[in-house]
mmCIF file of the C-alpha atoms, coordinates in Angstrom:
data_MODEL
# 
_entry.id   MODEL 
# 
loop_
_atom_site.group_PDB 
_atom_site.id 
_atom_site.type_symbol 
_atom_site.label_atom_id 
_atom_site.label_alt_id 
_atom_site.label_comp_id 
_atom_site.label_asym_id 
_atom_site.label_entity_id 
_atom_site.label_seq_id 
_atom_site.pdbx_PDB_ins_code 
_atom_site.Cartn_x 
_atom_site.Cartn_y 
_atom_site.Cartn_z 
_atom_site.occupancy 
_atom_site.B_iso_or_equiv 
_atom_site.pdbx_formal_charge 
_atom_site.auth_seq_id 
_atom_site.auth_comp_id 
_atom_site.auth_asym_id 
_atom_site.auth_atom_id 
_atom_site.pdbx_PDB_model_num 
ATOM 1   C CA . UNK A 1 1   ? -68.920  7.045  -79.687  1.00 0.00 ? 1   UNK A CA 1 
ATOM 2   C CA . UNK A 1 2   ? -69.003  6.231  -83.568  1.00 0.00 ? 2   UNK A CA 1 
ATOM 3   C CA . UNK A 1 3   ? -71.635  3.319  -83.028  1.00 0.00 ? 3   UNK A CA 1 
ATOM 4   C CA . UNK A 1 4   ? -73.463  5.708  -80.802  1.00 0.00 ? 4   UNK A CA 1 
ATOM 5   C CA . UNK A 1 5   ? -73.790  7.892  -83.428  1.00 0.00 ? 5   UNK A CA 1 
ATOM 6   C CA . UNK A 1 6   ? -74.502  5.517  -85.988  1.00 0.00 ? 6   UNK A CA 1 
ATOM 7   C CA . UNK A 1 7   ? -77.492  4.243  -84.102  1.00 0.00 ? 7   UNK A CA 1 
ATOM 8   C CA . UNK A 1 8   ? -78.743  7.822  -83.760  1.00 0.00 ? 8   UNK A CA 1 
ATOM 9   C CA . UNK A 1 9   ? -78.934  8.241  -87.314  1.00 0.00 ? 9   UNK A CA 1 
ATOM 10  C CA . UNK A 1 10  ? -80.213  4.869  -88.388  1.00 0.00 ? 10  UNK A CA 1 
ATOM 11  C CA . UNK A 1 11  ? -83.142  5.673  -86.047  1.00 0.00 ? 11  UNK A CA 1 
ATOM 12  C CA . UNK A 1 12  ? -83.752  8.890  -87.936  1.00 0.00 ? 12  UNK A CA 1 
ATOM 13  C CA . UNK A 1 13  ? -83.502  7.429  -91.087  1.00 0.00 ? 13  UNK A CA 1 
ATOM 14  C CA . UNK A 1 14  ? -86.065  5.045  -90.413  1.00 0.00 ? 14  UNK A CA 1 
ATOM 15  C CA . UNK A 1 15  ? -88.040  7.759  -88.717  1.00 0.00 ? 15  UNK A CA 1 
ATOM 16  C CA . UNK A 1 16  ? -88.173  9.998  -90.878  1.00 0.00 ? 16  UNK A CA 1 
ATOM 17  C CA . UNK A 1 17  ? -89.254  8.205  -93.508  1.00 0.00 ? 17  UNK A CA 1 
ATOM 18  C CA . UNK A 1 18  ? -91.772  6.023  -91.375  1.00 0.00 ? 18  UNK A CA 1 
ATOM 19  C CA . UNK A 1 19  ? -93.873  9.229  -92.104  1.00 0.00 ? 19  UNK A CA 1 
ATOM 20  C CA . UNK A 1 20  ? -95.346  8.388  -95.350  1.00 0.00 ? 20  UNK A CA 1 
ATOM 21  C CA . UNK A 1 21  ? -98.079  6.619  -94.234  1.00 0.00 ? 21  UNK A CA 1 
ATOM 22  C CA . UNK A 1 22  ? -99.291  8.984  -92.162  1.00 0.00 ? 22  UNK A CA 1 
ATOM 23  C CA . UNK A 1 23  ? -101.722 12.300 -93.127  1.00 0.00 ? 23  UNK A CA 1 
ATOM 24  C CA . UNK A 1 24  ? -100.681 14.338 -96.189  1.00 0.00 ? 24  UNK A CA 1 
ATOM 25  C CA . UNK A 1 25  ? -101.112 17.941 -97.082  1.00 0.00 ? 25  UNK A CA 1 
ATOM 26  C CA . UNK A 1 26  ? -105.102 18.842 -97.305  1.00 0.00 ? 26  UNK A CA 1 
ATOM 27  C CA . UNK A 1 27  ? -106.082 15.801 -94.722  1.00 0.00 ? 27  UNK A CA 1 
ATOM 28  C CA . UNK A 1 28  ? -108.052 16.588 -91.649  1.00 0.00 ? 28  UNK A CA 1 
ATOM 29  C CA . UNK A 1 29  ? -106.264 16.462 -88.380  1.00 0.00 ? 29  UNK A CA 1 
ATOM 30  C CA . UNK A 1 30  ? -107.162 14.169 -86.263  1.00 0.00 ? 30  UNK A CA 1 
ATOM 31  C CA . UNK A 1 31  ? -108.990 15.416 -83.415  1.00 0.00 ? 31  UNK A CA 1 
ATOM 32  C CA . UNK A 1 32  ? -108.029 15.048 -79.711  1.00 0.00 ? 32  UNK A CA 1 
ATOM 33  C CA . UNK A 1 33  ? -109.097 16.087 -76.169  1.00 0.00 ? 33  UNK A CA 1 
ATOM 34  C CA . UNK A 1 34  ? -108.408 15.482 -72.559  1.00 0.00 ? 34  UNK A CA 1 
ATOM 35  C CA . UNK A 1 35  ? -104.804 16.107 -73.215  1.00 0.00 ? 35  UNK A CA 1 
ATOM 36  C CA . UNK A 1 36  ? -103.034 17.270 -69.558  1.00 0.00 ? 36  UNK A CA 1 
ATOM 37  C CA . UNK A 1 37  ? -100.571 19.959 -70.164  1.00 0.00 ? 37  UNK A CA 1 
ATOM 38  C CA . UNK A 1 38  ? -98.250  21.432 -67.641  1.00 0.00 ? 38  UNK A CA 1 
ATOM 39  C CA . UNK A 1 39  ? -101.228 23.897 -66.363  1.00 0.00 ? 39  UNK A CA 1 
ATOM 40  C CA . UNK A 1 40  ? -102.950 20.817 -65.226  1.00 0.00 ? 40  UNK A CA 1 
ATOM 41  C CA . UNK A 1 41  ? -105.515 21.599 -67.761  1.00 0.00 ? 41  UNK A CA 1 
ATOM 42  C CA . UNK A 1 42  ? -107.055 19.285 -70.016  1.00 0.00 ? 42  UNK A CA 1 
ATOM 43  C CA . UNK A 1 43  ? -106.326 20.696 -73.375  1.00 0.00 ? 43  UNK A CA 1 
ATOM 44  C CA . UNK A 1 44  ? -108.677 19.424 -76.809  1.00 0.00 ? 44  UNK A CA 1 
ATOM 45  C CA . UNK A 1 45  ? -107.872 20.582 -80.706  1.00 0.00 ? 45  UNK A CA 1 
ATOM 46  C CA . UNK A 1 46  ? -111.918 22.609 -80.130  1.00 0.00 ? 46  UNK A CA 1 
ATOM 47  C CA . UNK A 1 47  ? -109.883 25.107 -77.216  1.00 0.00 ? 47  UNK A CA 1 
ATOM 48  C CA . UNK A 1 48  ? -107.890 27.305 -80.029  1.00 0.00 ? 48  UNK A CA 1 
ATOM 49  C CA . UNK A 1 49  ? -110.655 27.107 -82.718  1.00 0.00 ? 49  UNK A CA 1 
ATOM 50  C CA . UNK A 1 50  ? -109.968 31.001 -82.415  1.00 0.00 ? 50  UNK A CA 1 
ATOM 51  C CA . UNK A 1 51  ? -106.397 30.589 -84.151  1.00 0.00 ? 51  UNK A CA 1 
ATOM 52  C CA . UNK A 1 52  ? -106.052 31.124 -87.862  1.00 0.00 ? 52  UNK A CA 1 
ATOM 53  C CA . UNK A 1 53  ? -103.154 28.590 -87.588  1.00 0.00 ? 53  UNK A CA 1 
ATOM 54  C CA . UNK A 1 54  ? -102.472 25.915 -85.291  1.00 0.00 ? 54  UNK A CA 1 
ATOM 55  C CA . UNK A 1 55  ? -98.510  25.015 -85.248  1.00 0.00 ? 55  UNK A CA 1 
ATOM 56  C CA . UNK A 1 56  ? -98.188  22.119 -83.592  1.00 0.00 ? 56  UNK A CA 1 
ATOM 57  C CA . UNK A 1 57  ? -94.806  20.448 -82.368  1.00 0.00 ? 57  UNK A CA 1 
ATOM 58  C CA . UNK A 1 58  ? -93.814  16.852 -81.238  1.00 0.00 ? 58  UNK A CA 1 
ATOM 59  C CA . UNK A 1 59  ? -91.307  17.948 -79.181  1.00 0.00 ? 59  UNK A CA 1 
ATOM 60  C CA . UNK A 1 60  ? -89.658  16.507 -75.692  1.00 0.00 ? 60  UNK A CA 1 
ATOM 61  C CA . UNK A 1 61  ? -87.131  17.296 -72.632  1.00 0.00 ? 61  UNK A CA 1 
ATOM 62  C CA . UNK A 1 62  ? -84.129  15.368 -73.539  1.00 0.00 ? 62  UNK A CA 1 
ATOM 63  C CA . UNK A 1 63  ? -83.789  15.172 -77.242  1.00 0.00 ? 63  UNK A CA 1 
ATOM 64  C CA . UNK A 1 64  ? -80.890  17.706 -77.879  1.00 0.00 ? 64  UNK A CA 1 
ATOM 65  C CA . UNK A 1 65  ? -82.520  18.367 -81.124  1.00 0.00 ? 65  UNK A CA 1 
ATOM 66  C CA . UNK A 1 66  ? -85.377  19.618 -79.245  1.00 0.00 ? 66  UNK A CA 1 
ATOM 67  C CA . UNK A 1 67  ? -83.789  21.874 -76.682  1.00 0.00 ? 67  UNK A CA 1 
ATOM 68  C CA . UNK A 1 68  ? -81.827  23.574 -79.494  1.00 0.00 ? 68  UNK A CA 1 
ATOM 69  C CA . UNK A 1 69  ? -84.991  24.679 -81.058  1.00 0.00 ? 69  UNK A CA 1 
ATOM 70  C CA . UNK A 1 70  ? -86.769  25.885 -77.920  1.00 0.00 ? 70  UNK A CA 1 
ATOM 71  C CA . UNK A 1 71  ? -85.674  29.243 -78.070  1.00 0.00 ? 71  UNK A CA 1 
ATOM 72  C CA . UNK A 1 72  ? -87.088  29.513 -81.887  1.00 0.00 ? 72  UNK A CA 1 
ATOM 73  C CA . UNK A 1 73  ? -90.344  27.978 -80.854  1.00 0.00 ? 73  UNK A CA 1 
ATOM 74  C CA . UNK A 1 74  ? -90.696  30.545 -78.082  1.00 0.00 ? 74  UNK A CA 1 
ATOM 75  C CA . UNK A 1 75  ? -89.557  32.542 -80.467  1.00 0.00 ? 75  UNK A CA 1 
ATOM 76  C CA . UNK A 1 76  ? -92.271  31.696 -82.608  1.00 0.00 ? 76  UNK A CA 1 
ATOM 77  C CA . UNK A 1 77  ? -95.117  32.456 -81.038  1.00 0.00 ? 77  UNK A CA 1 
ATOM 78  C CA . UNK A 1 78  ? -94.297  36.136 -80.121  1.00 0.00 ? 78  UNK A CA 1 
ATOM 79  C CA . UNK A 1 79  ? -93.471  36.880 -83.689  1.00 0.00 ? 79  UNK A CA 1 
ATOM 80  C CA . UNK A 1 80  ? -96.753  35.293 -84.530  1.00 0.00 ? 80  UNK A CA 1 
ATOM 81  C CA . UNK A 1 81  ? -99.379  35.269 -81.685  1.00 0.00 ? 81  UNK A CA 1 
ATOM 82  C CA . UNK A 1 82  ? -100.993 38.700 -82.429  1.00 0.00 ? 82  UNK A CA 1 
ATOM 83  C CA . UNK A 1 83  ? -100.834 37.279 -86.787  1.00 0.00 ? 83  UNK A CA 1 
ATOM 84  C CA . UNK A 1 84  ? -102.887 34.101 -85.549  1.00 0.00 ? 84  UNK A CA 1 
ATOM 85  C CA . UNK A 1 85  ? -100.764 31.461 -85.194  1.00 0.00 ? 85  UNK A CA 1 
ATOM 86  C CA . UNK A 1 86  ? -101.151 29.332 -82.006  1.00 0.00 ? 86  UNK A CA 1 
ATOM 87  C CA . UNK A 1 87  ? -98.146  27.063 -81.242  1.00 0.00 ? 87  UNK A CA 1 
ATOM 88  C CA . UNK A 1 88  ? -98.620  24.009 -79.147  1.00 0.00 ? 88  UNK A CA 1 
ATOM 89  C CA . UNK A 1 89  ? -96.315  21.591 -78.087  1.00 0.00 ? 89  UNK A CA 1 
ATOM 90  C CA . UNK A 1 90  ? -96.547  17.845 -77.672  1.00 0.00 ? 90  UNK A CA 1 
ATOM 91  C CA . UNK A 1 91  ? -94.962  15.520 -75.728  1.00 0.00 ? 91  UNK A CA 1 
ATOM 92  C CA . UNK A 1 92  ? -95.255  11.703 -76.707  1.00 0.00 ? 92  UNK A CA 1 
ATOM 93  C CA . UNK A 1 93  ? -92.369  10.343 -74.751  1.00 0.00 ? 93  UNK A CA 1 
ATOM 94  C CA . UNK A 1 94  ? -92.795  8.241  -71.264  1.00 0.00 ? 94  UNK A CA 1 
ATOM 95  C CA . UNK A 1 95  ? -88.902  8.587  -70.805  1.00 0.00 ? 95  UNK A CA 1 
ATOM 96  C CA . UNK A 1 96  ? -88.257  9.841  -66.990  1.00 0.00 ? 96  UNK A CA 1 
ATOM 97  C CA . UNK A 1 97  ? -87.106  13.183 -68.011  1.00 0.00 ? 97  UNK A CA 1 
ATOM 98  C CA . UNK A 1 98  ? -90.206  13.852 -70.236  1.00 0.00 ? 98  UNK A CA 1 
ATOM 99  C CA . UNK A 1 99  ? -92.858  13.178 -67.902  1.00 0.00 ? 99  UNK A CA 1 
ATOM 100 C CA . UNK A 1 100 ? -95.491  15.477 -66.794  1.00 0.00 ? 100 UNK A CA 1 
ATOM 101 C CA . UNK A 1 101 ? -93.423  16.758 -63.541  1.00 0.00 ? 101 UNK A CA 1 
ATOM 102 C CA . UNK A 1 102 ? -90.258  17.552 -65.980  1.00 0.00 ? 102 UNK A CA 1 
ATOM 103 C CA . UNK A 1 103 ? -92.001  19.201 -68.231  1.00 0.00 ? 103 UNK A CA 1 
ATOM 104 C CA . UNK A 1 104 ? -93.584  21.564 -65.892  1.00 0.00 ? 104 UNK A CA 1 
ATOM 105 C CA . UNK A 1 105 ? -90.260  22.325 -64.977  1.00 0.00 ? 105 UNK A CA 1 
ATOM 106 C CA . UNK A 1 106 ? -88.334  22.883 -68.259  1.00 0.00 ? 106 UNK A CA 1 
ATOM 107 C CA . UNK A 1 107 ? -91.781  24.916 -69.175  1.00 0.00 ? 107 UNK A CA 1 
ATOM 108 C CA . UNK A 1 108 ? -91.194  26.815 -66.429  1.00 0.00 ? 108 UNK A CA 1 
ATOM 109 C CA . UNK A 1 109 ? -87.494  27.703 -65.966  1.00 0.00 ? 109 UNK A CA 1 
ATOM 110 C CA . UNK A 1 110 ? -87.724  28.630 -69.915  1.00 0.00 ? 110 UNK A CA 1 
ATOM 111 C CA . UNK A 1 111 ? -91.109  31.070 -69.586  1.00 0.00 ? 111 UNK A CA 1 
ATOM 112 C CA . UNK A 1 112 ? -92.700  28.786 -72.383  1.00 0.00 ? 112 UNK A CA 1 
ATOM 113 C CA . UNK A 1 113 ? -95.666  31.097 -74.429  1.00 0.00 ? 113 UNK A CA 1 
ATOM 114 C CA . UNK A 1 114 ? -97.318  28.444 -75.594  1.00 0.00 ? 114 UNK A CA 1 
ATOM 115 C CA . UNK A 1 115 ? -99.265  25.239 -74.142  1.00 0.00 ? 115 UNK A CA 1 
ATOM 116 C CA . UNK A 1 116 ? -97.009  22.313 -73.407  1.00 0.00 ? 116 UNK A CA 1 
ATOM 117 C CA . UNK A 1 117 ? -99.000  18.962 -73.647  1.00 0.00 ? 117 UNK A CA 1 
ATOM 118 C CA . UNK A 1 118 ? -98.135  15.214 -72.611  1.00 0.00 ? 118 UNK A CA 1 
ATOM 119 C CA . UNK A 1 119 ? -99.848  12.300 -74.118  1.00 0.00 ? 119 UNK A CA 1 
ATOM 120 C CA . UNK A 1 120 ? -98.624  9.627  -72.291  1.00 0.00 ? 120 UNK A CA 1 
ATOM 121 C CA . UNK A 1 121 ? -100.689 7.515  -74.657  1.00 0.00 ? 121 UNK A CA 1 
ATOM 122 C CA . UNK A 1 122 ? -98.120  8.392  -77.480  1.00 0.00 ? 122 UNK A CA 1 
ATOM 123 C CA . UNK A 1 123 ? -102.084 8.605  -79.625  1.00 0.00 ? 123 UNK A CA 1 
ATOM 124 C CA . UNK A 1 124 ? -101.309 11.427 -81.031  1.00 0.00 ? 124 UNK A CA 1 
ATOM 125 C CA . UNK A 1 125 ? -98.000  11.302 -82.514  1.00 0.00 ? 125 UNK A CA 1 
ATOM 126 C CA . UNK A 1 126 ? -99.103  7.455  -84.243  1.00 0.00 ? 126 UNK A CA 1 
ATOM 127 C CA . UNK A 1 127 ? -102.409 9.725  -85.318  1.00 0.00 ? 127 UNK A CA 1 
ATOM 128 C CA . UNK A 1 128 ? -100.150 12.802 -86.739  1.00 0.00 ? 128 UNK A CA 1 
ATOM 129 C CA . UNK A 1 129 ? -97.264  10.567 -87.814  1.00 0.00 ? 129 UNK A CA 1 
ATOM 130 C CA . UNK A 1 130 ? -94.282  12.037 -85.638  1.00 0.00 ? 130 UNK A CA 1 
ATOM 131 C CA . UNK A 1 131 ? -91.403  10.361 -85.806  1.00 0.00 ? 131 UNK A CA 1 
ATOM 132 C CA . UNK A 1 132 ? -88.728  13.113 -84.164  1.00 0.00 ? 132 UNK A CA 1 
ATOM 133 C CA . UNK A 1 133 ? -88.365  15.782 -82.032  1.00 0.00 ? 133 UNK A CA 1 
ATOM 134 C CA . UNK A 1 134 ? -88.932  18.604 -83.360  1.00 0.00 ? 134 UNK A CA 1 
ATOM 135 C CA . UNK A 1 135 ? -91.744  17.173 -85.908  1.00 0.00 ? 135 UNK A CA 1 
ATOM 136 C CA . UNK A 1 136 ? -94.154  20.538 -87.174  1.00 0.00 ? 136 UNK A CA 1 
ATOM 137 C CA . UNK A 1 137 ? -97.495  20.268 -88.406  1.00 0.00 ? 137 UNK A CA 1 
ATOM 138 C CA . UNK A 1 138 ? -99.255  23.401 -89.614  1.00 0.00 ? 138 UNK A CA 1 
ATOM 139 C CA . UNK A 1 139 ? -103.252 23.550 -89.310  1.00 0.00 ? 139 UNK A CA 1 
ATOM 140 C CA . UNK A 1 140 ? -105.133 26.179 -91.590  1.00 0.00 ? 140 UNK A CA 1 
ATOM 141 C CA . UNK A 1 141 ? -108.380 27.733 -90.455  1.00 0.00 ? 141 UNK A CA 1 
ATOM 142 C CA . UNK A 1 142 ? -110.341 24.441 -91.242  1.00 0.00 ? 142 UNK A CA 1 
ATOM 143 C CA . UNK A 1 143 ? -107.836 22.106 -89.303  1.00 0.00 ? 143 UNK A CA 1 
ATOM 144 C CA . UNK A 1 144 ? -106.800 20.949 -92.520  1.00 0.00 ? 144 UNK A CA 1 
ATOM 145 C CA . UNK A 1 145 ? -102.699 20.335 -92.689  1.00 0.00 ? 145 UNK A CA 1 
ATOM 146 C CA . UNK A 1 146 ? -101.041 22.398 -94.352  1.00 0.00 ? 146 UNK A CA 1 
ATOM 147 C CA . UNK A 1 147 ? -97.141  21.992 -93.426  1.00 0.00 ? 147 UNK A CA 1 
ATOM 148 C CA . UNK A 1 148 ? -95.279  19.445 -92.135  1.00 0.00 ? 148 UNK A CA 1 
ATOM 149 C CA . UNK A 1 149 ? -91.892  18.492 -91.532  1.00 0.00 ? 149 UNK A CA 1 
ATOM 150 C CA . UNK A 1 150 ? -88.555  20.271 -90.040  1.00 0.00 ? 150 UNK A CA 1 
ATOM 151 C CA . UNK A 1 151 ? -88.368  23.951 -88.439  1.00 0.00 ? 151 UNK A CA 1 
ATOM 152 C CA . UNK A 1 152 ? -86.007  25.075 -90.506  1.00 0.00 ? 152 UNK A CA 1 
ATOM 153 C CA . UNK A 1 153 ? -82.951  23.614 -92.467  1.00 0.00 ? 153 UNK A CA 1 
ATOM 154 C CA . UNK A 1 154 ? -80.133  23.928 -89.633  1.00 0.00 ? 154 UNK A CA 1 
ATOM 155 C CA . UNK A 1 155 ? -79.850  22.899 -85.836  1.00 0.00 ? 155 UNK A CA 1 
ATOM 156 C CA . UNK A 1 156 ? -77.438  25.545 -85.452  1.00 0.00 ? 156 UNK A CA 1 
ATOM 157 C CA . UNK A 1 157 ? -79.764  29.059 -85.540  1.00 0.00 ? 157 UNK A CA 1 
ATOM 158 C CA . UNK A 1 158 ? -76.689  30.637 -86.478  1.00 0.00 ? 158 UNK A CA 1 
ATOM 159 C CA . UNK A 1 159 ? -76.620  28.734 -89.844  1.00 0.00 ? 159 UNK A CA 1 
ATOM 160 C CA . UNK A 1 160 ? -80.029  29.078 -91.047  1.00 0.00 ? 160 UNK A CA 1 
ATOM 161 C CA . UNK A 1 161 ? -80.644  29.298 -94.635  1.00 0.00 ? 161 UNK A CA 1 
ATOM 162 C CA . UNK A 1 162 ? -84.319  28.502 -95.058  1.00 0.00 ? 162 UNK A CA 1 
ATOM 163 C CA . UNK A 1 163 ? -86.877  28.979 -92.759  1.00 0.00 ? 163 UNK A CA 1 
ATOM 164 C CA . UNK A 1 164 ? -89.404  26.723 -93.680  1.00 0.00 ? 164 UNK A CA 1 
ATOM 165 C CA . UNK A 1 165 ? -92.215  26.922 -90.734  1.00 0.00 ? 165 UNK A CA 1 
ATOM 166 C CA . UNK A 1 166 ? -91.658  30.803 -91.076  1.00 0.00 ? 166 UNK A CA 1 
ATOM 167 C CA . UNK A 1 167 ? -92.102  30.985 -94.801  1.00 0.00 ? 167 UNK A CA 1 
ATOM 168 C CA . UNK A 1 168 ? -95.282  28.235 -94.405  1.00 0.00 ? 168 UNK A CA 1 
ATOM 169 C CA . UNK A 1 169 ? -97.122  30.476 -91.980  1.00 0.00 ? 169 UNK A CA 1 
ATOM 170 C CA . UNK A 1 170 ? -96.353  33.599 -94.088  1.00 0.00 ? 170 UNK A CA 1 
ATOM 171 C CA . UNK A 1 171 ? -97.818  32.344 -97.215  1.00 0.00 ? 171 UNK A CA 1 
ATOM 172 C CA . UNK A 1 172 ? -100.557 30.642 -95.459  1.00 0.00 ? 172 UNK A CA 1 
ATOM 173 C CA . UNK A 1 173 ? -101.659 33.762 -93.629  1.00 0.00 ? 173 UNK A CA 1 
ATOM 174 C CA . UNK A 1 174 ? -101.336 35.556 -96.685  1.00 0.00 ? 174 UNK A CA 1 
ATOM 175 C CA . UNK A 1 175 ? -103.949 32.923 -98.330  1.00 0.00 ? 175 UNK A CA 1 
ATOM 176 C CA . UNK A 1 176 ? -101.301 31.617 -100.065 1.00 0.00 ? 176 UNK A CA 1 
ATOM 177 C CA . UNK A 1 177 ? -99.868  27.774 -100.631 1.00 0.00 ? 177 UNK A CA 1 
ATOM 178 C CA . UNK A 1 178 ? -96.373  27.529 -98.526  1.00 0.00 ? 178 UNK A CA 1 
ATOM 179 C CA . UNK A 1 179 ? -93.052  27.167 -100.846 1.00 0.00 ? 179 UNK A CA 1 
ATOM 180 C CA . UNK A 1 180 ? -92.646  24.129 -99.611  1.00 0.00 ? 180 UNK A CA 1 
ATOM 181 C CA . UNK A 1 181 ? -95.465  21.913 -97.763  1.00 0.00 ? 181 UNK A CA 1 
ATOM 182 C CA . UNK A 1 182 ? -93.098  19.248 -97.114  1.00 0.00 ? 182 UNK A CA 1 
ATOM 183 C CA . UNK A 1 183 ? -89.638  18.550 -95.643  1.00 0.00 ? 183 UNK A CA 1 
ATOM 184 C CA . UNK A 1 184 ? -87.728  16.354 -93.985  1.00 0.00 ? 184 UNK A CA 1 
ATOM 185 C CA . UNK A 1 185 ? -87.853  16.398 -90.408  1.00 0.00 ? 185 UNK A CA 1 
ATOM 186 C CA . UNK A 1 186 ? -84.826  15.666 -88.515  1.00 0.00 ? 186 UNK A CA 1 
ATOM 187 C CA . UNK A 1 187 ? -83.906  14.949 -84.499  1.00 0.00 ? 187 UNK A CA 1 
ATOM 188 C CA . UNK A 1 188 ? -84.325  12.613 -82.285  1.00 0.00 ? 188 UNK A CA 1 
ATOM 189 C CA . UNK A 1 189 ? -86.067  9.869  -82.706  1.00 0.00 ? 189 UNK A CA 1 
ATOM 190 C CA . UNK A 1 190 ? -89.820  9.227  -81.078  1.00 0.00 ? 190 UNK A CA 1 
ATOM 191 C CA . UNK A 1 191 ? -89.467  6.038  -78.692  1.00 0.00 ? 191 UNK A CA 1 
ATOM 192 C CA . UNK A 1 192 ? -93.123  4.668  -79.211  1.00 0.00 ? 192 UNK A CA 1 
ATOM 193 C CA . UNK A 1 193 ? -93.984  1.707  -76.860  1.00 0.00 ? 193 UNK A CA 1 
# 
């Protein structure tokens, strides 16, 4: 169990700080299209140009990280749909239990609110720079980012002390810079191929 463990969080060591490289606060997002999401749509970054906010999460099926957050994405967006703030989640992972027909699924049996994308091509987490699951960016109104890192500061919802994607899209809707831009992400780490 203990070297179990101790693989888990070598992996999200590494991945978490594997991030660097990747876009910082004020860069463009990259741009994307013919995503498939569990609507069988094609989904591009041009379909919520209507959003004042994009919040977009690298998320997956069987990271427990990821499931213990699921509620508080869902959450999320019906606190902040009718403020502006489109979530959209991303799966990069080719495991068996995040493919396509899983996520339909897990979309499904938890009455997701918000579009639930799979890029089997794993393009856009190398283009954003996820490295776990749950991984946030925040988009302002010109796509720029604006936020990225963890959620908030606990896996356990109970033992919350800063909401940092809360207090991000606050300030930002309010015009203003978030407390923090950056933090640490932390969960599972993203399997590229």
């Amino acid at each position: 169990m203990f070297d179990k463990l101790a693989a888990v969080f070598i992996v999200l060591f590494f991945a978490t700080t594997m991030w660097a490289d990747k876009l910082r606060i004020g860069d463009k997002a990259p741009e994307w299209s013919d995503v498939i999401g569990v609507d069988d749509a094609k989904h591009s970054l041009d379909d919520y140009k209507a959003a004042k906010l994009l919040v977009i999460v690298f998320t997956c099926n069987h990271c427990p990280v990821a499931t213990d957050y699921e509620g508080r994405i869902i959450d999320l967006q019906k606190a902040y749909r009718n403020r502006g703030a489109q979530v959209i989640a991303i799966n990069v992972s080719n495991l068996p239990a995040d493919r396509l027909d899983k996520m339909k699924k897990r979309a499904a049996a938890r009455n997701f609110g918000f579009p639930y994308l799979y890029d089997s091509s794993q393009k856009l987490g190398h283009e954003y720079g996820a490295t776990v699951t749950p991984h946030v960016f925040v988009l302002d109104e010109n796509r720029n980012v604006a936020y990225v890192g963890a959620f908030d500061d606990s896996r356990k919802e109970a033992e919350v002390s800063t909401p940092f994607l809360r207090n991000a899209l606050d300030a930002l809707l309010r015009g203003d810079k978030p407390p923090q831009e950056v933090t640490r992400p932390f969960g599972c780490g993203i399997l590229y191929e």
